[in-house]
Structure formats: structure tokens, C-alpha cells
C-alpha positions, 0 to 999 in steps of 0.5 A, spaced: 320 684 516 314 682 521 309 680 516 308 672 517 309 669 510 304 664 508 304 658 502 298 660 497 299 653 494 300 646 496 306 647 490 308 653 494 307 649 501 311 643 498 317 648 496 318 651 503 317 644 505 324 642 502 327 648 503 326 647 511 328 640 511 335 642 506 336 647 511 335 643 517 339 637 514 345 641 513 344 645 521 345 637 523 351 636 519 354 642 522 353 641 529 357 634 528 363 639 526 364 646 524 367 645 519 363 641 514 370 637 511 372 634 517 365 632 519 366 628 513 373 625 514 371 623 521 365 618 518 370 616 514 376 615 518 370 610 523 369 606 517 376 605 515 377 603 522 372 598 523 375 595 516 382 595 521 380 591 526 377 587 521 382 585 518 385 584 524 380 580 527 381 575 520 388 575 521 389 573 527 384 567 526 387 565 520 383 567 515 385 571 510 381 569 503 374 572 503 369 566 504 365 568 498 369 567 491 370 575 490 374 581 493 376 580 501 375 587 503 370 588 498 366 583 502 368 586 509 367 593 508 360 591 504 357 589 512 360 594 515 357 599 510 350 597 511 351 596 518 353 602 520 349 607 516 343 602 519 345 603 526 347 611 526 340 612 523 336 609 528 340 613 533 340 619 529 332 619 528 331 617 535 335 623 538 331 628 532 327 632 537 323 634 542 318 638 545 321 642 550 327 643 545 328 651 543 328 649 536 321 647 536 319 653 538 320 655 531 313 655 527 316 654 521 319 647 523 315 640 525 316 634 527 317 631 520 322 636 518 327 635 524 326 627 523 326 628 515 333 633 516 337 628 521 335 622 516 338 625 511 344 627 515 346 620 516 345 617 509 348 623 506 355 622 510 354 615 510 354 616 502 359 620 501 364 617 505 363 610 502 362 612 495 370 616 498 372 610 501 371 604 495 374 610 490 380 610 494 380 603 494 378 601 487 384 607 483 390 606 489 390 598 492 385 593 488 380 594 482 375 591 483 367 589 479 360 591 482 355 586 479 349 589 480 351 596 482 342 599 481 341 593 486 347 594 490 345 602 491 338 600 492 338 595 498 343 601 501 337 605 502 332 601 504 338 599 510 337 606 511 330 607 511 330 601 516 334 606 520 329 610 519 323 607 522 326 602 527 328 609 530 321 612 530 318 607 534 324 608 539 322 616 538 315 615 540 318 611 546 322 617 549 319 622 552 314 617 556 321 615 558 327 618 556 332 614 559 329 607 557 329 610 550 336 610 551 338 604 553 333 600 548 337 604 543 343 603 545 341 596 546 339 595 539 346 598 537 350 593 541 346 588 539 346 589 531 354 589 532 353 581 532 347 579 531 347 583 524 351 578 521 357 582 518 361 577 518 358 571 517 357 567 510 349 566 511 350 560 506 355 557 510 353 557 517 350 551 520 342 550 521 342 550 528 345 557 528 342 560 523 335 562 527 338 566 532 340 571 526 334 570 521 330 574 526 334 580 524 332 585 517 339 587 518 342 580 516 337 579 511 340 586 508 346 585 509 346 578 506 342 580 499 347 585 498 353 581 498 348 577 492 349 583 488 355 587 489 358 578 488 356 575 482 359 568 484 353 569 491 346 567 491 343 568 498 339 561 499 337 563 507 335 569 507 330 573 503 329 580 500 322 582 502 322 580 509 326 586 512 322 591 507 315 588 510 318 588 517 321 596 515 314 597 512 311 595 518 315 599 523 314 605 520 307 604 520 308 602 529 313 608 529 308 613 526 302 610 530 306 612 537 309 618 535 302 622 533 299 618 540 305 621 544 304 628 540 297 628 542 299 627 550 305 630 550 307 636 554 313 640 555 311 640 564 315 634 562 321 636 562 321 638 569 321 632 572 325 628 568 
């Protein structure tokens, strides 16, 4: 009972490892709702309004075709989707952890494992609750055909894993200024909500309009997608590397702040803050 375990092996390590991130995954998929069930429901019942005020918002100026050849809700509910598990994943992992909270007080547990654990909570709710909500769609309202379904799942997690390292950076930036973290966070939120283009057609906006998007790996994202769930799109204006070169590179800015923060970083912090 008081004797402190120890890994032998790195096989051992890498097991207890993955053991501590599940059990952290599920911890943060609790603390969201007690019952695991409603957690869910609750992530699907946002992403089905986000649908309604969309098609609402089309409705009342008139457009009620999808501009690309395809399933209107199809092609509404593909930008709200990446969009959606984009944002809520740099909120989650920015908010992961902090030096003063109790629970990092536990030897086992690292940074690694709280951030690993709080992506992993938003990709599976987010998942689960798209996979539930074109399920729903496609045997009670509307078949409808995915063209590259491997494609479509792959760009899914790469908007995930953009998330991710979007939300290290701001994550390093919290415990030297916790509020401006917030805002800065907050903002790139807010910002997203247009700038991401989930209702625009990349292909049809007009040039001059196009670099106050371009600038956006979430776009470019959001845009590819729609190449592959639509076998009548091919996406001219935006690109499929750019925003993984810009993931790639914030991960590695995010992980060059973090482990200067966790250098300097002490819990006296807290105090004045």
C-alpha cells in the first residue's frame, strides 16, 4: 500500500504512461457532466444549434441551395464540425493545467498527461457527437455519399491537432499573464467565428476579399474538406500543407514556451495573481 511503484522498463513506462492519460481523459470528460451520457448530448445539442442558426441565417437572405453541387446541410455542417472541434480544443488545452492546481501535486501525473488527457476529451466528444449527428441525418432525413471518407477523417484530426498546438502556445503564455491568456484566447475564438470561413465558398469569393482569410489554417482546413466529403469541389485557393507546416510550427513555439515557463515558473505565482 505505501510502497512507490516503479517502471523497470520503458515498455512498463510507456504502459503506465497510457494508463494515466485514459484515466485523465475520462476525469476530464466527467468534470463536464456527472453523467457521461448527458456530457455527450449536451456536445451534440450545440452542434445541432449551430446547424439551426445556420440554416436560419441562409433562410432569411434567401439562399437555400448549397453553393457547392451537394447536400446543403452536408456542406453546413462540414464547416461547423472542423470548426468547432478546432476552437474547443485550443480552449481546452490552454486551461489543461497549472502548477499551483492540487492535482499536479500527484507524482504520477505530468504536464504531458494533463494536456494529452484534455485533447483527448474534446476529440472524443467531438467525434462521437459528429459521427451521432450524420448518422441521425443520413437513416432519418437525407442519405447522402462521403467522396473520400479516409481524406475527410484525416483533415478532422489535423484540425484537432491544430487545436492542440494553437492551445500550447497560449498555454505557455498563462502563467506569465493569466488574464491576457484568457483574452488572447477568447479572442482567437471569437475571431475564428468569421475569419474561418464556414460559410464561405473559397472558390467563389472575389480576390480582394480572399487575403483577409487566407492568412487562416482553419480556412485553408475547412476549405480542403469540403474537396473531400464533395466530388463536384476541388479547392483552387486554398492549399493542404499550409496549415499543417503552420501546426507543425506552432507546436514546436508552443513546446519551446512551455518548457521555458516550466523552467521559471513557480507556485508564489499564484499569490498575486
Amino acid at each position: 500500500m505505501f510502497k512507490q511503484r516503479q517502471n523497470r522498463t520503458m515498455l512498463q513506462a510507456g504502459f503506465t504512461t497510457i494508463a494515466l492519460i485514459y484515466h485523465q481523459t475520462v476525469y476530464n470528460l466527467r468534470t463536464e457532466h456527472r453523467n457521461a451520457v448527458v456530457g455527450l448530448l449536451l456536445t451534440m445539442l450545440q452542434s445541432v444549434l449551430f446547424v439551426a442558426v445556420f440554416l436560419a441565417m441562409y433562410s432569411l437572405i434567401g439562399l437555400k441551395s448549397s453553393p457547392i453541387r451537394g447536400d446543403f446541410l452536408l456542406y453546413i455542417m462540414s464547416g461547423i464540425f472542423i470548426f468547432m472541434l478546432h476552437v474547443q480544443s485550443v480552449g481546452a488545452v490552454a486551461q489543461s493545467h497549472s502548477i499551483s492546481s492540487g492535482i499536479i501535486k500527484h507524482e504520477p501525473l505530468n504536464a504531458a498527461v494533463l494536456i494529452s488527457g484534455a485533447a483527448l476529451a474534446v476529440l472524443y466528444r467531438q467525434t462521437i457527437g459528429c459521427i451521432v449527428i450524420l448518422s441521425v441525418y443520413y437513416m432519418a432525413f437525407q442519405p447522402f455519399t462521403i467522396h473520400d471518407p479516409l481524406g475527410a477523417g484525416a483533415l478532422f484530426l489535423l484540425a484537432w491537432f491544430s487545436g492542440v498546438a494553437i492551445g500550447l502556445i497560449f498555454l505557455g503564455i498563462r502563467p506569465w499573464s493569466p488574464q491576457a491568456c484568457k483574452v488572447l484566447t477568447t479572442l482567437y475564438q471569437r475571431i475564428n467565428m468569421f475569419a474561418s470561413g464556414k460559410f464561405f465558398v473559397a472558390n467563389a469569393m472575389p480576390g480582394f476579399i480572399l487575403p483577409w482569410f487566407s492568412w487562416n489554417p482553419l480556412f485553408h482546413l475547412i476549405d480542403q474538406e469540403r474537396g473531400f466529403l464533395f466530388i463536384n469541389y476541388s479547392p483552387h485557393k486554398t492549399m493542404l500543407y499550409y496549415p499543417l507546416w503552420v501546426t507543425i510550427a506552432a507546436l514546436m513555439v508552443g513546446l519551446l514556451i512551455n518548457f521555458t515557463t516550466r523552467k521559471y515558473e513557480s507556485i508564489s505565482w499564484s499569490a498575486v495573481q
